[in-house]
C-alpha positions as CSV (number, residue, x, y, z in Angstrom):
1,X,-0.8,-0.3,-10.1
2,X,-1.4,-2.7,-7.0
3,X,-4.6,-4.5,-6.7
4,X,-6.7,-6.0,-4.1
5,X,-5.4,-8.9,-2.2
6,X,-1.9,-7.9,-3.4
7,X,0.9,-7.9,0.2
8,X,2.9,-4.9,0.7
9,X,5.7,-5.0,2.8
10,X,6.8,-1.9,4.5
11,X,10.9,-1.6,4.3
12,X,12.5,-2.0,8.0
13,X,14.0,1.8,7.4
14,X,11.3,3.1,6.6
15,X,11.1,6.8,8.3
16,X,7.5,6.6,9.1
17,X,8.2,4.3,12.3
18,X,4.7,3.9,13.0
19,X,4.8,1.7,9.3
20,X,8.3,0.1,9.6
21,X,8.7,-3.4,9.2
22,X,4.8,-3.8,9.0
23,X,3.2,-5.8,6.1
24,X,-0.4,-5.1,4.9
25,X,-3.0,-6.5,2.2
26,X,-4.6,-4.0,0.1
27,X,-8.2,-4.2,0.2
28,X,-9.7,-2.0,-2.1
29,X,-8.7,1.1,-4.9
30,X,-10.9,3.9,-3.6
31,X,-10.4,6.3,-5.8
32,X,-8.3,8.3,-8.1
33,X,-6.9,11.8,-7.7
34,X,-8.3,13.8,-10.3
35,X,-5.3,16.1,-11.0
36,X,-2.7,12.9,-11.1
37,X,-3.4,10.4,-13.9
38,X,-0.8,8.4,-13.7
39,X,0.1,7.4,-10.2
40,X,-3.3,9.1,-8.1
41,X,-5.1,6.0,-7.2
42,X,-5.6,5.8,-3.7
43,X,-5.6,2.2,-1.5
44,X,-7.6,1.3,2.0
45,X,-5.1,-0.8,3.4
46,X,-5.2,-3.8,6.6
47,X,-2.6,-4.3,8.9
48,X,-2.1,-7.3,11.0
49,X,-3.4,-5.4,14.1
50,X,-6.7,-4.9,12.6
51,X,-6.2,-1.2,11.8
52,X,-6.6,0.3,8.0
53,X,-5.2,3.3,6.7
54,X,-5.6,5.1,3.5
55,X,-2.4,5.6,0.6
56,X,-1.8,7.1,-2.6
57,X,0.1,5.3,-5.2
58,X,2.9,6.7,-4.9
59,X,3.4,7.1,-0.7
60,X,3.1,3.5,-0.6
61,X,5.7,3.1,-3.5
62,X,8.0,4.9,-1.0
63,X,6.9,3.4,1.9
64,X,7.9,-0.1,0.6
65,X,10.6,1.0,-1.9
66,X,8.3,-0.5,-4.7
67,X,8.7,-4.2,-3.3
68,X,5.7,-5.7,-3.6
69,X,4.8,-9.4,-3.2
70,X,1.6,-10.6,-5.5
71,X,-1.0,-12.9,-4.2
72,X,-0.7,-15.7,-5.6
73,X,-3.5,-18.1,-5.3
74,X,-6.2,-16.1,-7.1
């Protein structure tokens, strides 16, 4: 589960090119999908260019191929 403040790094390959190579800080958990328990939470993240998009769980497990860097100075 990723939380607030934690980076995500989008993978250079990624085949969204709109997200490739981008890196992003997840602002809040808004929400959970009610029919998936276990990986349904949904993420409002920021991009460097001051846009925010909305993920599941799981889309930005494959966006980033699960790498994940944690913040850590909180």
């Amino acid at each position: 589960m990723f939380k607030p403040g934690d980076l995500v790094i989008i993978s250079d390959d990624c085949d969204i090119q709109n997200f490739a190579g981008r890196t992003a800080i997840i602002v809040k958990s808004v929400g959970q999908d009610a029919t998936d328990h276990s990986h349904g939470f949904y993420y409002q993240l920021h991009f460097a260019d001051g846009n925010t998009h909305i993920f599941t769980h799981r889309e930005l497990a494959l966006l980033s191929k699960a790498e994940r860097k944690e913040n850590e100075n909180r």
